[in-house]
MIMAR-186641 format. One record per residue (C-alpha): residue number from 0; y, x, z negated. Coordinates in steps of 0.1 Angstrom, whole numbers. Layout:
N
<node bami="NUM" py="Y" px="X" pz="Z"/>
...
//
This chain:
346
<node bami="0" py="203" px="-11" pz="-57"/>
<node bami="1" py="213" px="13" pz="-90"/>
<node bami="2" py="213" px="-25" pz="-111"/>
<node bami="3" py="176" px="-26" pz="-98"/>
<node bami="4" py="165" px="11" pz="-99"/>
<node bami="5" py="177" px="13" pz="-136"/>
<node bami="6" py="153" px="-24" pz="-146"/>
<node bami="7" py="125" px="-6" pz="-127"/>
<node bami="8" py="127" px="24" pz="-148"/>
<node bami="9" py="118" px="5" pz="-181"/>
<node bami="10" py="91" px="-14" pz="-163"/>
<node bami="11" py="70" px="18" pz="-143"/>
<node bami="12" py="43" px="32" pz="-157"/>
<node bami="13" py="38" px="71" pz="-155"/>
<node bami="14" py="4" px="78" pz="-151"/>
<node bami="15" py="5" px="79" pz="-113"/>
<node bami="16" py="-3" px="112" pz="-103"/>
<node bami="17" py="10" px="149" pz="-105"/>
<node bami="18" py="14" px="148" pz="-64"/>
<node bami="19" py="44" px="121" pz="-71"/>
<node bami="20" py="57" px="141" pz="-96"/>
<node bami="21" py="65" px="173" pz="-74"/>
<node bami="22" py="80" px="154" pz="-47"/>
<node bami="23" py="104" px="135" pz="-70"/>
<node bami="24" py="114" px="168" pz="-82"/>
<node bami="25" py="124" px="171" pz="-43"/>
<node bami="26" py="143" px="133" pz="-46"/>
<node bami="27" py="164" px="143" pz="-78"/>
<node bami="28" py="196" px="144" pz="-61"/>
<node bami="29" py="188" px="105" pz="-51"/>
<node bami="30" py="180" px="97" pz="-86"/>
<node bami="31" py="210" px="108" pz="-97"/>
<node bami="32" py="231" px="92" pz="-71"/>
<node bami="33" py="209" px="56" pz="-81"/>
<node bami="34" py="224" px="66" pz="-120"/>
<node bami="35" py="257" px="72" pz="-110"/>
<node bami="36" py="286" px="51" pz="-123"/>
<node bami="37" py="300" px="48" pz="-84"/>
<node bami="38" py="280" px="37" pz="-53"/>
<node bami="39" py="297" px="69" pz="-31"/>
<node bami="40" py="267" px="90" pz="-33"/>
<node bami="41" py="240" px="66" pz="-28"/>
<node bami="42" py="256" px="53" pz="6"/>
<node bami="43" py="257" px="86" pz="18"/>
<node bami="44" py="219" px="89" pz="12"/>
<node bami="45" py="218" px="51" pz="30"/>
<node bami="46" py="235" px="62" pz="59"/>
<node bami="47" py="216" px="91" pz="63"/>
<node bami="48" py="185" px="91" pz="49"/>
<node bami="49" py="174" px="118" pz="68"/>
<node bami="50" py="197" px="144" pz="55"/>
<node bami="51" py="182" px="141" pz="18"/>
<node bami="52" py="146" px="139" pz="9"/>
<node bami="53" py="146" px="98" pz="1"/>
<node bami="54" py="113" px="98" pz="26"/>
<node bami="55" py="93" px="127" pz="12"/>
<node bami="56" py="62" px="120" pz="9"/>
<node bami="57" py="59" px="87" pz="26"/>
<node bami="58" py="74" px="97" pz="66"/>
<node bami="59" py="81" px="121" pz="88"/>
<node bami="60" py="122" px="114" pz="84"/>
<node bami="61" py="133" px="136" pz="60"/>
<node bami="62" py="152" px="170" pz="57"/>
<node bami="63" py="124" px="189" pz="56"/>
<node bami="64" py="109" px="180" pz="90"/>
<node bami="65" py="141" px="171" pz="106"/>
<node bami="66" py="143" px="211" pz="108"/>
<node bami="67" py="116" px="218" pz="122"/>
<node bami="68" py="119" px="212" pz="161"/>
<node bami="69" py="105" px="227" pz="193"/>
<node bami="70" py="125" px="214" pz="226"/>
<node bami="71" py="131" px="179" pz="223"/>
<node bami="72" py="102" px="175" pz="202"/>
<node bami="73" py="98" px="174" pz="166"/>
<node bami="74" py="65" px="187" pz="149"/>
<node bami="75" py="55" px="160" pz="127"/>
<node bami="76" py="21" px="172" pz="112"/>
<node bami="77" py="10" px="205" pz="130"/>
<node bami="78" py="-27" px="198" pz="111"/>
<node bami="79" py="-27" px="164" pz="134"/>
<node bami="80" py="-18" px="171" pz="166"/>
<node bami="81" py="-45" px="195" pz="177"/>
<node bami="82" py="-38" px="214" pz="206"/>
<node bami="83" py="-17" px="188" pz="229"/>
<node bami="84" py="21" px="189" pz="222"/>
<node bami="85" py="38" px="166" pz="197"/>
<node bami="86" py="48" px="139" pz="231"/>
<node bami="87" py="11" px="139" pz="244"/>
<node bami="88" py="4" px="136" pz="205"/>
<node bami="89" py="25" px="99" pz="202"/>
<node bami="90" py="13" px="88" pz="238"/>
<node bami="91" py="-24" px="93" pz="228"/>
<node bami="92" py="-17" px="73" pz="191"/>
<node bami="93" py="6" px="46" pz="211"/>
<node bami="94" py="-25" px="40" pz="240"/>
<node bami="95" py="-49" px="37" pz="213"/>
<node bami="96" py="-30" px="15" pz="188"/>
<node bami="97" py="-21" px="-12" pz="218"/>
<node bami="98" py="-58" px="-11" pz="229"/>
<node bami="99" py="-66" px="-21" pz="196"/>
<node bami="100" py="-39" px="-47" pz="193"/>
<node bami="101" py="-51" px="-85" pz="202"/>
<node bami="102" py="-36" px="-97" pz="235"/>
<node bami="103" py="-7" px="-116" pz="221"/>
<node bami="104" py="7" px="-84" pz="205"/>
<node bami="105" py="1" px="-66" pz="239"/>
<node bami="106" py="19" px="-88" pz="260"/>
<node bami="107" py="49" px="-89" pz="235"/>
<node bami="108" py="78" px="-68" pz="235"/>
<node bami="109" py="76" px="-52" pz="198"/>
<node bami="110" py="106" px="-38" pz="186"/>
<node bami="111" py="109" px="-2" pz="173"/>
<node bami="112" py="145" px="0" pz="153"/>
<node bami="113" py="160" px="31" pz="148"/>
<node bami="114" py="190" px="25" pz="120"/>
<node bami="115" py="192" px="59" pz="107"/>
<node bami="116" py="204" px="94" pz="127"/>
<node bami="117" py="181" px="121" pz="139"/>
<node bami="118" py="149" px="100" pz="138"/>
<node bami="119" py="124" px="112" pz="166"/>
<node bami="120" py="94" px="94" pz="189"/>
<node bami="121" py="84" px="82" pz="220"/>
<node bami="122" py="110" px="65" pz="238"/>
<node bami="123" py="100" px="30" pz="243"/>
<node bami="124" py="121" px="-2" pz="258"/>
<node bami="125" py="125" px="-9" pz="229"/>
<node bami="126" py="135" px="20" pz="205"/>
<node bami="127" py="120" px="53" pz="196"/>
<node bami="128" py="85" px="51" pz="182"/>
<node bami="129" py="79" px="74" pz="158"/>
<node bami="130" py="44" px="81" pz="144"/>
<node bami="131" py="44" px="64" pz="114"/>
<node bami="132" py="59" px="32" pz="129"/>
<node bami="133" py="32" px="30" pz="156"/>
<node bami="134" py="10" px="32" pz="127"/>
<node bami="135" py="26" px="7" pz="111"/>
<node bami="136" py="22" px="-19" pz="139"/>
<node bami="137" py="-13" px="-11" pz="141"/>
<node bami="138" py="-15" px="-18" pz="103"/>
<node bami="139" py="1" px="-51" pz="104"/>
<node bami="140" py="-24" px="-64" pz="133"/>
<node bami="141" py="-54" px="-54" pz="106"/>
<node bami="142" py="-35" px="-76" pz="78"/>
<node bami="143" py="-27" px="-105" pz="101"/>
<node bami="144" py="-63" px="-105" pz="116"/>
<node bami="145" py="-77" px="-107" pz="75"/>
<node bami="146" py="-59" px="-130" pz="69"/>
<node bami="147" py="-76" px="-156" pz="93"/>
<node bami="148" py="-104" px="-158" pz="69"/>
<node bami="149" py="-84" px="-161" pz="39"/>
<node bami="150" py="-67" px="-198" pz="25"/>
<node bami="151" py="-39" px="-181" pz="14"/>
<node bami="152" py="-14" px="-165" pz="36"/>
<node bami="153" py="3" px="-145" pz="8"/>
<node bami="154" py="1" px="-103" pz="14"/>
<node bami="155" py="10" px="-80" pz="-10"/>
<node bami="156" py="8" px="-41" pz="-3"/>
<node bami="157" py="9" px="-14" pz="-28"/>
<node bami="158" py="23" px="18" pz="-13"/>
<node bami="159" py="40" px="5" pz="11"/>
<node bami="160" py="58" px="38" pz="24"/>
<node bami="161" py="91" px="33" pz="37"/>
<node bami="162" py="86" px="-4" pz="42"/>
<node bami="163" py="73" px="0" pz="81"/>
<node bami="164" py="41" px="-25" pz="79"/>
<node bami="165" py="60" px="-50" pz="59"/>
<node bami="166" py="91" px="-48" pz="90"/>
<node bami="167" py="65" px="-54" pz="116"/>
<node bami="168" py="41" px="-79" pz="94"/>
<node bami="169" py="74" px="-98" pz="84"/>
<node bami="170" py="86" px="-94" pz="123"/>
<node bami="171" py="55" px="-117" pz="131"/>
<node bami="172" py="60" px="-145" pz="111"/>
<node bami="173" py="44" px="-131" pz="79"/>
<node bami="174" py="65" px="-143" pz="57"/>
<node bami="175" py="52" px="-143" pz="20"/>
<node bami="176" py="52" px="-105" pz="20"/>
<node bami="177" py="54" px="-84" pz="-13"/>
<node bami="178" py="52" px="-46" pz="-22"/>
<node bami="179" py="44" px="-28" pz="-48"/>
<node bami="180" py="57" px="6" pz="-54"/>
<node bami="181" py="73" px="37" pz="-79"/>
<node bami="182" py="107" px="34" pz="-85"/>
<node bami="183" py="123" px="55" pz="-60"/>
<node bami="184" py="93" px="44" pz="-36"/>
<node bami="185" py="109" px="9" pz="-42"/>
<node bami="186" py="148" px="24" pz="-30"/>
<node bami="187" py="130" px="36" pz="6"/>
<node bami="188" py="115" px="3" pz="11"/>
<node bami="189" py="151" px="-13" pz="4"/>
<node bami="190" py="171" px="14" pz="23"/>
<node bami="191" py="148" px="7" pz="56"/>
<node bami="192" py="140" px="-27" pz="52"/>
<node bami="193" py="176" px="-36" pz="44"/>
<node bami="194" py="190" px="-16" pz="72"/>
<node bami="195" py="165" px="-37" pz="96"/>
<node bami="196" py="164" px="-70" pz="84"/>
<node bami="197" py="194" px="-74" pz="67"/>
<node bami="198" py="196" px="-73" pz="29"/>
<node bami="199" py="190" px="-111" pz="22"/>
<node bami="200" py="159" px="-105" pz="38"/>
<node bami="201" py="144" px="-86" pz="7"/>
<node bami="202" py="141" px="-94" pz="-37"/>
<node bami="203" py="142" px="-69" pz="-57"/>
<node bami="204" py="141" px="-61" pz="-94"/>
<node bami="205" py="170" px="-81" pz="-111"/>
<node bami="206" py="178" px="-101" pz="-83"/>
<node bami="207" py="178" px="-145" pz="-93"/>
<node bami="208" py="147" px="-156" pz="-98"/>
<node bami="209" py="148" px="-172" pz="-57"/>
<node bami="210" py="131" px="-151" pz="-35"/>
<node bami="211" py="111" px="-179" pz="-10"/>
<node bami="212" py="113" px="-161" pz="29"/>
<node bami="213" py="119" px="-123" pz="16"/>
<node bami="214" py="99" px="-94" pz="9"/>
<node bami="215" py="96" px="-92" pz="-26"/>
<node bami="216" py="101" px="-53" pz="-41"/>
<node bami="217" py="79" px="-47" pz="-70"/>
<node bami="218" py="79" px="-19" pz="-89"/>
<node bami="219" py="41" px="-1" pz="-103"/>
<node bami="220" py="36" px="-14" pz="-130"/>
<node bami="221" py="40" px="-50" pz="-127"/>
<node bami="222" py="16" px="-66" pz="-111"/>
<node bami="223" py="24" px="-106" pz="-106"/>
<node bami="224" py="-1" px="-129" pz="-117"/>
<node bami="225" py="-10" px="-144" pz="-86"/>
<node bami="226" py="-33" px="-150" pz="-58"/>
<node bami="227" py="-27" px="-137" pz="-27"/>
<node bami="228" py="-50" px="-139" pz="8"/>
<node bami="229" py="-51" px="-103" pz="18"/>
<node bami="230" py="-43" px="-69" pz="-8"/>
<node bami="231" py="-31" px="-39" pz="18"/>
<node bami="232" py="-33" px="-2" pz="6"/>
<node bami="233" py="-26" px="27" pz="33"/>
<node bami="234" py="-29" px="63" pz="24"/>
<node bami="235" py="-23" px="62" pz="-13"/>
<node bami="236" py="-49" px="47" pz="-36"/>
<node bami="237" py="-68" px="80" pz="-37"/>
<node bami="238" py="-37" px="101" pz="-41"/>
<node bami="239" py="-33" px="82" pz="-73"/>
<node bami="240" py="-47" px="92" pz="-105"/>
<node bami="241" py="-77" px="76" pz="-112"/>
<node bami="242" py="-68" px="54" pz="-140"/>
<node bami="243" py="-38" px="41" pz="-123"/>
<node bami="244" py="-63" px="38" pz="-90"/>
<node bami="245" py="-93" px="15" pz="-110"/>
<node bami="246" py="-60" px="-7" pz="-128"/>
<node bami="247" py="-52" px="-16" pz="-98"/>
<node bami="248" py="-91" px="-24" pz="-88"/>
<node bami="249" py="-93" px="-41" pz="-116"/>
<node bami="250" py="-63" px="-63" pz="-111"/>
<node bami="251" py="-71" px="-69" pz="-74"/>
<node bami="252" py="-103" px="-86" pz="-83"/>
<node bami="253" py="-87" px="-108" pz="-100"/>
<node bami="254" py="-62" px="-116" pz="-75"/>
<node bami="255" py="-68" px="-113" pz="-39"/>
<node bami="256" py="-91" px="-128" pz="-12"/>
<node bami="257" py="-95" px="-97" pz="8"/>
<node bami="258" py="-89" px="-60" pz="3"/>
<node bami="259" py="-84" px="-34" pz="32"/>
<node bami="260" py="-81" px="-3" pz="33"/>
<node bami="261" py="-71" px="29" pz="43"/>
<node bami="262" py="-78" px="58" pz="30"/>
<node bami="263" py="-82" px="96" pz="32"/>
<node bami="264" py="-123" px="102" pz="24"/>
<node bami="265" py="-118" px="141" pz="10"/>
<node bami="266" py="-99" px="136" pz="-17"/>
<node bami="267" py="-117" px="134" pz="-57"/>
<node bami="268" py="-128" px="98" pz="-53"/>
<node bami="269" py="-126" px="77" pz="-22"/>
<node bami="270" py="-118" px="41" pz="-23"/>
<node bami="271" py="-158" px="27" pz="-19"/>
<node bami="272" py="-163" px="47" pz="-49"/>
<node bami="273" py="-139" px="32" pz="-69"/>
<node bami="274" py="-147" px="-4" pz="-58"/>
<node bami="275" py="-180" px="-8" pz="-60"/>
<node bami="276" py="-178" px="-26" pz="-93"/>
<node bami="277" py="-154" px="-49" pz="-86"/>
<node bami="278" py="-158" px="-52" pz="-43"/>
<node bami="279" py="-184" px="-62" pz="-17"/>
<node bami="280" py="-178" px="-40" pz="14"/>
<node bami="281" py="-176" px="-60" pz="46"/>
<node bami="282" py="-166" px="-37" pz="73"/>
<node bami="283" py="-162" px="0" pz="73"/>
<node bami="284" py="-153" px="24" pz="101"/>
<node bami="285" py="-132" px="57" pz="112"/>
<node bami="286" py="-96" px="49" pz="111"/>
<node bami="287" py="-90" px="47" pz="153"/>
<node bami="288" py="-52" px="67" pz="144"/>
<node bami="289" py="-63" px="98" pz="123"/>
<node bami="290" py="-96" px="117" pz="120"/>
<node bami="291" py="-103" px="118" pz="81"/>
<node bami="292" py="-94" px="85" pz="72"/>
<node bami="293" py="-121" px="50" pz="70"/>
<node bami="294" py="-108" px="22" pz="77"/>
<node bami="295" py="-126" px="-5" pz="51"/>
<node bami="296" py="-127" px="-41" pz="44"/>
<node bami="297" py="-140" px="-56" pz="12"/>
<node bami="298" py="-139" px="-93" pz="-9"/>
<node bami="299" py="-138" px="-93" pz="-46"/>
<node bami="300" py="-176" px="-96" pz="-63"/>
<node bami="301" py="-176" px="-126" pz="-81"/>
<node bami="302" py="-192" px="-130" pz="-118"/>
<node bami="303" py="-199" px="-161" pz="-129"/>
<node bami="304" py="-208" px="-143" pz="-167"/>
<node bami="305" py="-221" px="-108" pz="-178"/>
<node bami="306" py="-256" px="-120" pz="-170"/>
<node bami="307" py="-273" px="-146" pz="-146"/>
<node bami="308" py="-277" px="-175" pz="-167"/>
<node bami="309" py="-314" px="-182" pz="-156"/>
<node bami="310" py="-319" px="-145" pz="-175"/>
<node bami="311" py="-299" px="-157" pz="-204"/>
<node bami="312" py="-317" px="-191" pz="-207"/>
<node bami="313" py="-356" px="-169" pz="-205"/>
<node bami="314" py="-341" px="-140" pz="-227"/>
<node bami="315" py="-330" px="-166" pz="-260"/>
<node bami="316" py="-358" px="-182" pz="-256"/>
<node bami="317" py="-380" px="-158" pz="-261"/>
<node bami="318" py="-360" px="-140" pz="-285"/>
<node bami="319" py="-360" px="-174" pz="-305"/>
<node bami="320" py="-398" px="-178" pz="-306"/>
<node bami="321" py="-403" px="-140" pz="-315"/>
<node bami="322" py="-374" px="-134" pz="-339"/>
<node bami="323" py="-356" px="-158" pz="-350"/>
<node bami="324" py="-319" px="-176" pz="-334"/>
<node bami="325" py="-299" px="-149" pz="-357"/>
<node bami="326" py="-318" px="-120" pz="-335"/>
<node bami="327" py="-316" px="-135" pz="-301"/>
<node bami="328" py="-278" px="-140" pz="-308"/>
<node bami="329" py="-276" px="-104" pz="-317"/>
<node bami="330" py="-293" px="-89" pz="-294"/>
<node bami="331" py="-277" px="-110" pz="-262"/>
<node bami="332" py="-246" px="-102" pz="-273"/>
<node bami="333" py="-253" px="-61" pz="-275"/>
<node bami="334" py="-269" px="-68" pz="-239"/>
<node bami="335" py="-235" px="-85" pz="-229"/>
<node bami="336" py="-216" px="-51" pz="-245"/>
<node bami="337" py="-236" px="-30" pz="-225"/>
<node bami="338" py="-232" px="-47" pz="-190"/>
<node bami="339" py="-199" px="-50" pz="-196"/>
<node bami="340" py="-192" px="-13" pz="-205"/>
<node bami="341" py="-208" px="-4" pz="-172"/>
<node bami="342" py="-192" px="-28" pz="-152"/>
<node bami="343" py="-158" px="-6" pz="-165"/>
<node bami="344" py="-167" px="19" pz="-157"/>
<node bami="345" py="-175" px="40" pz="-119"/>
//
């Protein structure tokens, strides 16, 4: 893991956002222990994740909520739960994911793993289910369903949290599965993911060049050049700055069948307004979990050249008639300029 963290440092760009920048200010003792010449520190942090600040930012276990408790209940987001209490709060969010769920997910027995100390949910056959993992199995039934209309069965999710969705998406046979993260983002993903599924389970940075059957861990960045059947984003595109957000539009376009979704809508842009050049919305809707958020679905616009070519054919044409071939070639090709400066920009 401190081989990896210290490739993904040279690879990470840094224009992601001030927001980040606080809360790594709140992970610095984890950076350290990642640049430490002994592992002692770091497997501290591993073992209990909970007592350090490894998950700011991305879930609900971490030092700073673990303090805050009322009875056997933890208050996870006071601004979410209304006026119910935090266990009438996960019961509510629980009955509404698995109504949501197709039938096969219903009648199986999902697991909820618990590998770390101190973690807190609703008590299930199956583990404690926390918030953000109920979320997370709710999020992996909206990437499995997408991917039903795409050929390619590849995912790849940027901002993948603490690696939850990937767990449960992976859990269900999913198994051409990468993420795409920040740095220390990337150590959460491999601290959860390789507490639950074991550590040959997931790639990282540095790792040989192999990695068929495991999550791959990428860091912002680099973004692979390939296709993939369905792009995932969950409560982070519009926290980004908004050059890093329309780089990654940019890219998806390129490289993805199918883009969902899902998004806070209050924050400076929202993810329709960055997409519209690039995407063709499919399916919108309120995000079922959380008041605030959409829930959207959208397939890359395809452009087959800056212009149609039936206008391109009609404007040389009469260009060539009027003025001459040297001023239809210049003036097509200050059209072209044009579309394509506003097809760059929101």
């Amino acid at each position: 893991m401190r081989r990896s963290y210290k490739l993904a440092l040279t690879i990470s760009d840094d224009h992601y956002g001030r927001m980040w920048r606080v809360i790594d200010q709140h992970r610095a003792p984890v950076h350290v222990a990642l640049l430490a010449d002994t592992s002692d520190a770091l497997r501290k942090i591993f073992a209990d994740p909970a007592a350090s600040d490894l998950f700011n930012g991305i879930d609900y276990l971490r030092r700073n909520v673990m303090g805050a408790t009322l009875g056997s209940d933890v208050i996870i987001a006071g601004s979410a739960l209304g006026n119910g209490s935090v266990k009438e709060h996960l019961e509510n969010a629980a009955k509404r994911t698995f109504a949501l769920l197709p039938k096969s997910w219903q009648d199986a027995r999902l697991p909820f793993p618990n590998p770390f100390p101190n973690e807190c949910g609703l008590q299930t056959p199956t583990g404690l289910a926390s918030y953000r993992a109920i979320q997370a199995v709710y999020a992996a039934s909206l990437i499995q369903s997408a991917l039903l209309t795409c050929k390619n069965k590849s995912v790849i999710e940027i901002g993948p949290g603490m690696g939850r969705t990937a767990y449960y998406a992976y859990h269900l046979g999913i198994k051409d599965y990468t993420t795409v993260d920040l740095p220390l983002g990337v150590v959460a993903q491999a601290c959860f993911l390789g507490a639950v599924l074991g550590p040959d389970s997931i790639w990282m940075q540095g790792d040989e060049a192999t990695a068929e059957g495991r999550i791959r861990l990428l860091v912002a960045g680099e973004k692979p050049d390939k296709m993939y059947g369905v792009a995932f984003n969950s409560d982070s595109m519009t926290e980004m700055s908004l050059p890093a957000a329309l780089d990654y539009m940019t890219w998806l376009q390129q490289h993805c069948e199918c883009f969902v979704s899902v998004n806070v809508t209050d924050n400076l842009f929202t993810v329709k307004d960055i997409s519209r050049k690039w995407f063709t919305i499919v399916n919108q809707r309120p995000y079922p979990m959380e008041p605030g958020y959409t829930e959207e679905t959208f397939i890359p616009r395809q452009f087959p050249g800056l212009m149609a070519w039936h206008r391109i054919v009609w404007h040389i044409t009469k260009l060539v008639f009027k003025r001459g071939p040297k001023r239809a070639i210049s003036s097509l090709y200050q059209r072209a300029q044009s579309r394509l400066r506003r097809s760059t920009v929101i």
